[in-house]
C-alpha positions in Angstrom: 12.9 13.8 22.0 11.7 10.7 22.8 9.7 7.8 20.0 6.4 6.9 20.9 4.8 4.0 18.6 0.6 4.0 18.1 -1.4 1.0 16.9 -2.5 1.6 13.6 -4.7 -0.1 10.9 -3.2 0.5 7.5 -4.2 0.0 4.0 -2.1 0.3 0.7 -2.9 3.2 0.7 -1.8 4.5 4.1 0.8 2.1 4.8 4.2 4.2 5.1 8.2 3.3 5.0 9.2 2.2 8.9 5.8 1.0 9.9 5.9 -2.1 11.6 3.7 -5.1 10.6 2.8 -8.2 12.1 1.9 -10.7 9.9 1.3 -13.9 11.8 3.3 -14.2 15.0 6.4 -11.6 13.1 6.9 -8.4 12.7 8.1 -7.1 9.8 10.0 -3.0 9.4 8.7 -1.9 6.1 11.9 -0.7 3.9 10.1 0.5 1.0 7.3 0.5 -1.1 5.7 -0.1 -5.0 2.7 1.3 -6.4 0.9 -1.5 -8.6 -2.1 -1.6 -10.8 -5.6 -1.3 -9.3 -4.6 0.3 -6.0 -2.4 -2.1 -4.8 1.0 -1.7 -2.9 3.8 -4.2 -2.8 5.5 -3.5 0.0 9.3 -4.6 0.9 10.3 -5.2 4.1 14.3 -5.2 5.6 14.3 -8.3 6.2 14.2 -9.0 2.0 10.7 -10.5 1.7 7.4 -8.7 0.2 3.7 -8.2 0.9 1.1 -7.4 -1.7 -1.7 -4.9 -0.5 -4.5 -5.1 -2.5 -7.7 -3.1 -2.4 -9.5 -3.6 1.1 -6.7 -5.7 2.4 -6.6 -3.8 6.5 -3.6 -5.0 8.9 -2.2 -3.6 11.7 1.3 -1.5 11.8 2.8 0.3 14.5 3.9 3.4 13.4 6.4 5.7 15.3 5.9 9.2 16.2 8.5 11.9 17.8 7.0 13.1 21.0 8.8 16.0 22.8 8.8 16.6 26.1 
């Protein structure tokens, strides 16, 4: 099996652990994540720093998907 990664646009509510974030000119491996008041998502990333998705806030993740064969 091999790993295929797909451009995504995620939103707190579709953002998922292991997507990979660019925020700026960096990416970011998301580690794990936090549901907070008012639909918002504070995410944590391996590298030890956070993100706060509110509602509406889009970005774009790659996201990784087993592809056989």
């Amino acid at each position: 099996m091999n790993t295929v990664y797909t451009l995504i646009e995620v939103t707190a509510s579709t953002v998922r652990r292991g997507d990979l974030i660019e925020i700026g000119t960096q990416q970011f491996k998301v580690q794990s994540t936090f549901d907070m008041p008012g639909a918002g998502k504070r995410v944590y990333f391996s590298t030890g720093e956070s993100f706060v998705f509110r509602r509406g806030t889009r970005v774009f993740a790659m996201r990784a998907a087993m592809r056989r064969w």
